[in-house]
MDAnalysis code that builds the backbone (N, CA, C; Angstrom):
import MDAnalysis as mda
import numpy as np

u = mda.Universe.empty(402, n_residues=134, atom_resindex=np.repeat(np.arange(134), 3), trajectory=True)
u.add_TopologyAttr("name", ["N", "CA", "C"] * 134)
u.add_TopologyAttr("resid", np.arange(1, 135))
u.add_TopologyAttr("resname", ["UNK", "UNK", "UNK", "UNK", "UNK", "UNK", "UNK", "UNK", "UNK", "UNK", "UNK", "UNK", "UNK", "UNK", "UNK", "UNK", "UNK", "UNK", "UNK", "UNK", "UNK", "UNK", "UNK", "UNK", "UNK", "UNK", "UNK", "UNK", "UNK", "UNK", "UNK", "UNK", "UNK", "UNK", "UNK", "UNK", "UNK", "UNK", "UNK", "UNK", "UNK", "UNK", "UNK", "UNK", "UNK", "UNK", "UNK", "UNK", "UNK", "UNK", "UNK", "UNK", "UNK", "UNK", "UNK", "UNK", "UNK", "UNK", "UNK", "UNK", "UNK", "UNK", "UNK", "UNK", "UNK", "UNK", "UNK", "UNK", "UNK", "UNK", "UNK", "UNK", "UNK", "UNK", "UNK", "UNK", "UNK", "UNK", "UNK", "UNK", "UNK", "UNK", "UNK", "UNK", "UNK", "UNK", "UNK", "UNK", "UNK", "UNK", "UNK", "UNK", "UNK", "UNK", "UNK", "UNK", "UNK", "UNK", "UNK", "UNK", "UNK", "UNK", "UNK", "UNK", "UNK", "UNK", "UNK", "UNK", "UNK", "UNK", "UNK", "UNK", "UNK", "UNK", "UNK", "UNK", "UNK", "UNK", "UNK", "UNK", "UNK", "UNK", "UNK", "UNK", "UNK", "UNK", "UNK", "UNK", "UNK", "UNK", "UNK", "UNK", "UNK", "UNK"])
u.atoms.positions = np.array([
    [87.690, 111.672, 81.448],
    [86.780, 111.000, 80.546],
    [85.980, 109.949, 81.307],
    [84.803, 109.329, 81.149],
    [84.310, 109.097, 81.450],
    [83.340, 107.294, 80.150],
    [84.169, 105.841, 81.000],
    [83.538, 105.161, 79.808],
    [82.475, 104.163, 80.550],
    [81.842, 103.807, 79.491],
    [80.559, 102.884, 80.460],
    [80.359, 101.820, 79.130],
    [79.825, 100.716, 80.172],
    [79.590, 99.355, 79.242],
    [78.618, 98.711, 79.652],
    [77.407, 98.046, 79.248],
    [76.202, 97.066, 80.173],
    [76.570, 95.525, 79.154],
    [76.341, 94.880, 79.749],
    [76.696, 93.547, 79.156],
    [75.044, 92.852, 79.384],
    [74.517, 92.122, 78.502],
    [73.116, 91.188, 79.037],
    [74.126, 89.698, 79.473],
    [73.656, 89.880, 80.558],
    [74.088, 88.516, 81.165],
    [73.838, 87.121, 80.565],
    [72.334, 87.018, 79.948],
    [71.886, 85.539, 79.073],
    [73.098, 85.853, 78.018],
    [73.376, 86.389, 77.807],
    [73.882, 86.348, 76.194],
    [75.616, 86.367, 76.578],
    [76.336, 86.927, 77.769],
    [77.165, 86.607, 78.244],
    [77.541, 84.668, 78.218],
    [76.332, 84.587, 79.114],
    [76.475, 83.462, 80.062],
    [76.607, 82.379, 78.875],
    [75.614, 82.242, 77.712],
    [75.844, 81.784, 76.103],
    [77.264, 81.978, 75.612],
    [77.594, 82.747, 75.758],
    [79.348, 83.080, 74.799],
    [80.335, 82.140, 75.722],
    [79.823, 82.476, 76.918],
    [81.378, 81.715, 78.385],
    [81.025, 79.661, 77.415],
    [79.607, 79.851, 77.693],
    [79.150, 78.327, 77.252],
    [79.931, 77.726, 76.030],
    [79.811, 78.582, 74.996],
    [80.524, 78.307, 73.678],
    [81.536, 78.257, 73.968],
    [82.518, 79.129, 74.067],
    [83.954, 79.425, 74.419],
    [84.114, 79.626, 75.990],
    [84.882, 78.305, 76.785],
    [85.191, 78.667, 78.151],
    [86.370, 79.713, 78.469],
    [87.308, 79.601, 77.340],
    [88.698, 79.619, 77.858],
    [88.334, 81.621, 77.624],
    [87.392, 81.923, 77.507],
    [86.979, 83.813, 77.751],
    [87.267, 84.119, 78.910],
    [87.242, 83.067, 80.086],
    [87.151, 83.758, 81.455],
    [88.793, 83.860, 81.619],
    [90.096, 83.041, 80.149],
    [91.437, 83.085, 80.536],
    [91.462, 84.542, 80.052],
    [90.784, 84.812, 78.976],
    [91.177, 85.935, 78.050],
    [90.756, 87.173, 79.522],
    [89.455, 87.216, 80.099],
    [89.383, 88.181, 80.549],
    [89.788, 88.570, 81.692],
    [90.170, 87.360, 82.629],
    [89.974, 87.386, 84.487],
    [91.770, 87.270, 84.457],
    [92.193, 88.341, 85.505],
    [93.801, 88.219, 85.869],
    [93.397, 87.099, 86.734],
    [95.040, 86.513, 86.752],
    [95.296, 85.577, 87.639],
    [94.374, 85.722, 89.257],
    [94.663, 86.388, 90.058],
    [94.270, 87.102, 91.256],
    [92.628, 86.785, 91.297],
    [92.442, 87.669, 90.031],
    [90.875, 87.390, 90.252],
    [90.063, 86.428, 89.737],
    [90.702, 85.287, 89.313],
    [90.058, 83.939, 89.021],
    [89.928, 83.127, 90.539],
    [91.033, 83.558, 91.273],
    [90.983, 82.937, 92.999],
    [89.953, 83.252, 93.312],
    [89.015, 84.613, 93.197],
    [88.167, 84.798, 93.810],
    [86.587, 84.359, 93.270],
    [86.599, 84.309, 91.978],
    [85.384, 83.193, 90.990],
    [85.138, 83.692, 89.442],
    [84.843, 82.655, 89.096],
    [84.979, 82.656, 87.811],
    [82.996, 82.216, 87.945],
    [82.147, 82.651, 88.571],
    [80.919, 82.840, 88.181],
    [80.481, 83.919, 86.921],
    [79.829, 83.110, 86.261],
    [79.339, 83.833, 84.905],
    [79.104, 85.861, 85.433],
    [78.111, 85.701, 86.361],
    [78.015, 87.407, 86.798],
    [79.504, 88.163, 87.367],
    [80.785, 87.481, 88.140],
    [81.465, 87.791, 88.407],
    [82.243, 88.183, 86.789],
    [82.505, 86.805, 86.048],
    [83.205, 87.654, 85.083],
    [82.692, 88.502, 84.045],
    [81.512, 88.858, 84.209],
    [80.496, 89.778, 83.281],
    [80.972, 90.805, 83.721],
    [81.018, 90.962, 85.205],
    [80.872, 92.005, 85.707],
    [82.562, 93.291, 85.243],
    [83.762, 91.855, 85.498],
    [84.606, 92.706, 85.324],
    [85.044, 92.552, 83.706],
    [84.678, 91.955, 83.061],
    [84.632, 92.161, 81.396],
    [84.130, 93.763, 81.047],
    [82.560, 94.380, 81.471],
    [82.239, 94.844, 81.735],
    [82.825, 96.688, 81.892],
    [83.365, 96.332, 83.527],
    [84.407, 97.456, 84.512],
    [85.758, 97.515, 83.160],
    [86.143, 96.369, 82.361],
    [87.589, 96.887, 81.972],
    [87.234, 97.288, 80.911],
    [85.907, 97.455, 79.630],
    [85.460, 97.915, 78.935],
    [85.334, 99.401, 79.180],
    [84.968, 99.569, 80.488],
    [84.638, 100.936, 80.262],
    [85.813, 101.735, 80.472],
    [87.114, 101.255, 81.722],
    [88.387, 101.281, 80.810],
    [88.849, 102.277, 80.140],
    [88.561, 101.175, 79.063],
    [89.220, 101.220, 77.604],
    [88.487, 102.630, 76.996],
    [87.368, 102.634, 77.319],
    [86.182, 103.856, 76.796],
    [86.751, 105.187, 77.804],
    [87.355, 104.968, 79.140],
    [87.685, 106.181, 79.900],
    [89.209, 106.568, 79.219],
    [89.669, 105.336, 78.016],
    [90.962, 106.334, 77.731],
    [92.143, 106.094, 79.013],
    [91.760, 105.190, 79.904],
    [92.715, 104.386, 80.649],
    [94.228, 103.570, 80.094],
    [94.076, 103.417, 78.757],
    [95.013, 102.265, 78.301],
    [95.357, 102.624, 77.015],
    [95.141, 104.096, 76.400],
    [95.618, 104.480, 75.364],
    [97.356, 104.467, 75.291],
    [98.324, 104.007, 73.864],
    [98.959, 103.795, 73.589],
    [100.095, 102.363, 74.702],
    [99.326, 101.467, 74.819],
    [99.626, 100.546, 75.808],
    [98.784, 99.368, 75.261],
    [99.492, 98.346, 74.528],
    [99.287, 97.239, 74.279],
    [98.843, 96.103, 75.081],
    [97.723, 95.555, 75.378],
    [97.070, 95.388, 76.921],
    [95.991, 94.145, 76.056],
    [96.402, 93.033, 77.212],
    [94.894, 92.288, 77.531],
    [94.168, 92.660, 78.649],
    [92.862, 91.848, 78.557],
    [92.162, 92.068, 80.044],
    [92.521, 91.536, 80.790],
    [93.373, 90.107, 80.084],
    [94.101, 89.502, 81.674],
    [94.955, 90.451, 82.376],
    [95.608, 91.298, 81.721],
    [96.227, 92.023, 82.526],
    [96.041, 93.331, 83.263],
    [94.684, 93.652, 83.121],
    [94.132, 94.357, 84.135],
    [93.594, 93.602, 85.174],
    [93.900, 94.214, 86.599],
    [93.686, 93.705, 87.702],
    [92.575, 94.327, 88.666],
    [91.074, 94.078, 89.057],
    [90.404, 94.831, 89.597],
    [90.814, 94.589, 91.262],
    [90.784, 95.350, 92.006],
    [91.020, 94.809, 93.325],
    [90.028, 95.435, 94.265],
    [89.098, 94.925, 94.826],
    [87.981, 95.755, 96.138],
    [88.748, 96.197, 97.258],
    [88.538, 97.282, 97.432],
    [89.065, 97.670, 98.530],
    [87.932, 97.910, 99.583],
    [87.984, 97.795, 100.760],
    [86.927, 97.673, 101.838],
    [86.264, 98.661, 101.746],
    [86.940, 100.072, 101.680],
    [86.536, 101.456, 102.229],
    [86.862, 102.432, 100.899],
    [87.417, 101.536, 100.023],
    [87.859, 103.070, 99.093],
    [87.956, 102.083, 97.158],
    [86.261, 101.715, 97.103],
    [85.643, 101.416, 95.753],
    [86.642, 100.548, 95.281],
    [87.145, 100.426, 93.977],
    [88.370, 99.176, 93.403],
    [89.617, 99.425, 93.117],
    [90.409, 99.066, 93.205],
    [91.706, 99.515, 93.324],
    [92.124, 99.287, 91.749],
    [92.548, 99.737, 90.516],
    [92.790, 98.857, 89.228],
    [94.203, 98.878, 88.835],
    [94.593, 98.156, 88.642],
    [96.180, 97.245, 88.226],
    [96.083, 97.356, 87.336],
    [97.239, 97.908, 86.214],
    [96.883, 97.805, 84.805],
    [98.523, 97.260, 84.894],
    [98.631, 96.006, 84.111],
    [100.199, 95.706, 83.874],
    [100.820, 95.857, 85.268],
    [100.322, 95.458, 86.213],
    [100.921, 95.492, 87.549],
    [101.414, 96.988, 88.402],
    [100.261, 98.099, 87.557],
    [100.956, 99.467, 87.825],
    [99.689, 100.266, 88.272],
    [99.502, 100.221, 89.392],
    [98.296, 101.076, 90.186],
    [98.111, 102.167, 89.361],
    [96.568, 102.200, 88.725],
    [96.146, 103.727, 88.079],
    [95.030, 104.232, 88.855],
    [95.004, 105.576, 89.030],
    [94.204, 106.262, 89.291],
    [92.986, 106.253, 88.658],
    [92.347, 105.701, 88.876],
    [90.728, 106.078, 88.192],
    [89.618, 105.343, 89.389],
    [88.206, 105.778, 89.024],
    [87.367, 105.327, 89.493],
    [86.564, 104.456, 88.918],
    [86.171, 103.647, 89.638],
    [85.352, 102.314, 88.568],
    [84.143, 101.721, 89.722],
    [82.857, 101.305, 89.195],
    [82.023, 101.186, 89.746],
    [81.134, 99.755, 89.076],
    [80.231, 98.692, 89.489],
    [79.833, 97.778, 88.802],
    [78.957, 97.328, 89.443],
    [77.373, 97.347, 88.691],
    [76.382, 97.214, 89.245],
    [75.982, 96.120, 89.053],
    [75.216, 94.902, 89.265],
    [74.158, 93.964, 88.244],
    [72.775, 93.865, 89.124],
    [72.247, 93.913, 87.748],
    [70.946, 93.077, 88.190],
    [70.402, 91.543, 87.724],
    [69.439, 90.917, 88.303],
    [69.262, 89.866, 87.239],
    [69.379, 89.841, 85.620],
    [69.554, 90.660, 84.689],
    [69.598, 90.431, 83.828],
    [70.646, 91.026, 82.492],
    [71.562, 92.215, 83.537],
    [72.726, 93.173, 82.994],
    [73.020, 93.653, 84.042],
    [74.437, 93.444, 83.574],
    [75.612, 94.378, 84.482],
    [75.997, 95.260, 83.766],
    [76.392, 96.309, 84.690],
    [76.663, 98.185, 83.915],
    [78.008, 98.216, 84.562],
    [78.735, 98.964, 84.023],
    [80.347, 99.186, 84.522],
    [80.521, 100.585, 84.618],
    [80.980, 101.334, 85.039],
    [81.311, 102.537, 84.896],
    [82.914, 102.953, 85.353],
    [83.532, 103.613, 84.312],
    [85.114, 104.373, 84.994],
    [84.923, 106.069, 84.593],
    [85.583, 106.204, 85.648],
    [85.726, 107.705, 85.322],
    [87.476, 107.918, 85.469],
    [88.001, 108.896, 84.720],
    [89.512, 108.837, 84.435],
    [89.545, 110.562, 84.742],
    [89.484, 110.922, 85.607],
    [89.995, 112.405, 85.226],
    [91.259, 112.835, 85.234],
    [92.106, 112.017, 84.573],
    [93.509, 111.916, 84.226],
    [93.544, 112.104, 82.735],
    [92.480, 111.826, 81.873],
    [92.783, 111.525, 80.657],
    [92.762, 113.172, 79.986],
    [94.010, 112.924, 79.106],
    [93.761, 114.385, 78.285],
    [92.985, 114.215, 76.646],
    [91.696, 114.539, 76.784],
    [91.326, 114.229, 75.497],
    [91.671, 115.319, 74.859],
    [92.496, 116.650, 74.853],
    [92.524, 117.172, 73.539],
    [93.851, 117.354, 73.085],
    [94.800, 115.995, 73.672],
    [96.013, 115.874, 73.010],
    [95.825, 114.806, 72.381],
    [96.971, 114.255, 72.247],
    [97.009, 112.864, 71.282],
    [98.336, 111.964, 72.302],
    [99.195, 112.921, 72.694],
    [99.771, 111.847, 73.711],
    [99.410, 111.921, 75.020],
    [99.241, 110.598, 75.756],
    [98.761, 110.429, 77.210],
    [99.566, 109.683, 77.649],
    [100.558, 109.197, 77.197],
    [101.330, 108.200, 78.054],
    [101.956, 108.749, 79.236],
    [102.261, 110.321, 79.244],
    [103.142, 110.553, 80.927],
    [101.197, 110.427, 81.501],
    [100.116, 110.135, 81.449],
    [99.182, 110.270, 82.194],
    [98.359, 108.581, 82.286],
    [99.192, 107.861, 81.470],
    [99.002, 106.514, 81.638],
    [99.236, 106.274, 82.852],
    [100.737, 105.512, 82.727],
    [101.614, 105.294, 84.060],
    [102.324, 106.668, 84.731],
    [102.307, 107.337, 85.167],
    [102.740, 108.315, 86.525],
    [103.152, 107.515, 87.399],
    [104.789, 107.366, 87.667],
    [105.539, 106.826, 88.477],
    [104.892, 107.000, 90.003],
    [104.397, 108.197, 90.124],
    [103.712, 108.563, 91.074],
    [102.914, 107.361, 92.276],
    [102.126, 106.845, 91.474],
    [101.119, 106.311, 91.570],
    [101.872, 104.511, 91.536],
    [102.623, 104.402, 91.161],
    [103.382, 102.779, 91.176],
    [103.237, 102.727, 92.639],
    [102.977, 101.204, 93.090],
    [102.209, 100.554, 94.200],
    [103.962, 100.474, 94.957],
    [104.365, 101.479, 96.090],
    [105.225, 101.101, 96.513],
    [105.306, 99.448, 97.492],
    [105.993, 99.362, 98.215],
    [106.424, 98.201, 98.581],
    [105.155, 98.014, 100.223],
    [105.324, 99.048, 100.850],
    [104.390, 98.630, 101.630],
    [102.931, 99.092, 101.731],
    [102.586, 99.053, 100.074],
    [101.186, 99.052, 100.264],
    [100.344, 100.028, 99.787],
    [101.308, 101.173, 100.054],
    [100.296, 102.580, 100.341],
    [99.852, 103.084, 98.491],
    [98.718, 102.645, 98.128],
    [98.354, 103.114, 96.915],
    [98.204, 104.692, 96.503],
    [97.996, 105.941, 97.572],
    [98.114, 106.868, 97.292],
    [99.183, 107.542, 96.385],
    [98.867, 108.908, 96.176],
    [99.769, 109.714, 96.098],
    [100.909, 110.088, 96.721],
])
C-alpha cells in the first residue's frame, strides 16, 4: 500500500504557535536531539501520516511519539515503530511552502483484515549489533 500526506507549512507553523507541546505529541525522543524546527517537524508529522495511510500501524495502538524516523546515509530512513524496525519505504520532500511525505508498505495485506503477523515480523526486530536487514 502506498500512503501520502502534504502539510502547508504557514498553517503548520500557526498550529506549533498555538499549541507548542505538538512537537511532544509528534517528535520521538531521538528526534527532538536532532531539531524541533517548524519544517523539520512538518516534515516528519507529515512521513508518519502517510504511515498510517500505508497501513503500517494497523491494529497497534500508537502515538507519533512513538514512531521513530532514522536517516540512514546510503539506504533512505530507517522507521522504528514502538522500538521495532519495520520494513517500509518513506520519502520527504519540502519546499518553501509544503512538505509531501510518502510511504510505501509492500508488506501490507489489504484484502485481509488481519495484518498483525505483517506488522511486527520478528524477522525484522533490530538485533543487537545493528544489522537492520533481513
Amino acid at each position: 500500500m502506498i500512503g501520502i500526506d502534504i502539510i502547508s507549512l504557514q498553517r503548520f507553523e500557526h498550529a506549533l504557535l498555538e499549541t507548542p507541546q505538538i512537537v511532544d505529541i509528534i517528535l520521538h525522543t531521538n528526534e527532538k536531539r536532532l531539531s524541533t524546527d517548524t519544517r523539520f517537524v512538518a516534515g516528519r508529522f507529515a512521513a508518519k501520516e502517510a504511515l498510517l495511510k500505508a497501513g503500517c500501524v494497523i491494529n497497534t495502538p500508537l502515538l507519533f511519539s512513538r514512531i521513530e524516523l532514522i536517516p540512514q546515509e546510503f539506504r533512505g530512513i530507517l522507521v522504528k515503530i514502538n522500538e521495532i524496525v519495520f520494513k517500509v519505504g518513506v520519502s520527504i520532500s519540502h519546499d518553501e511552502d509544503n512538505v509531501v511525505a510518502v510511504a510505501i508498505n509492500s508488506e501490507a495485506n489489504i484484502y485481509g483484515n488481519d495484518n498483525s503477523n505483517l506488522i511486527y515480523p520478528s524477522k525484522w526486530k533490530n538485533n543487537q549489533e545493528g544489522d537492520y536487514g533481513e
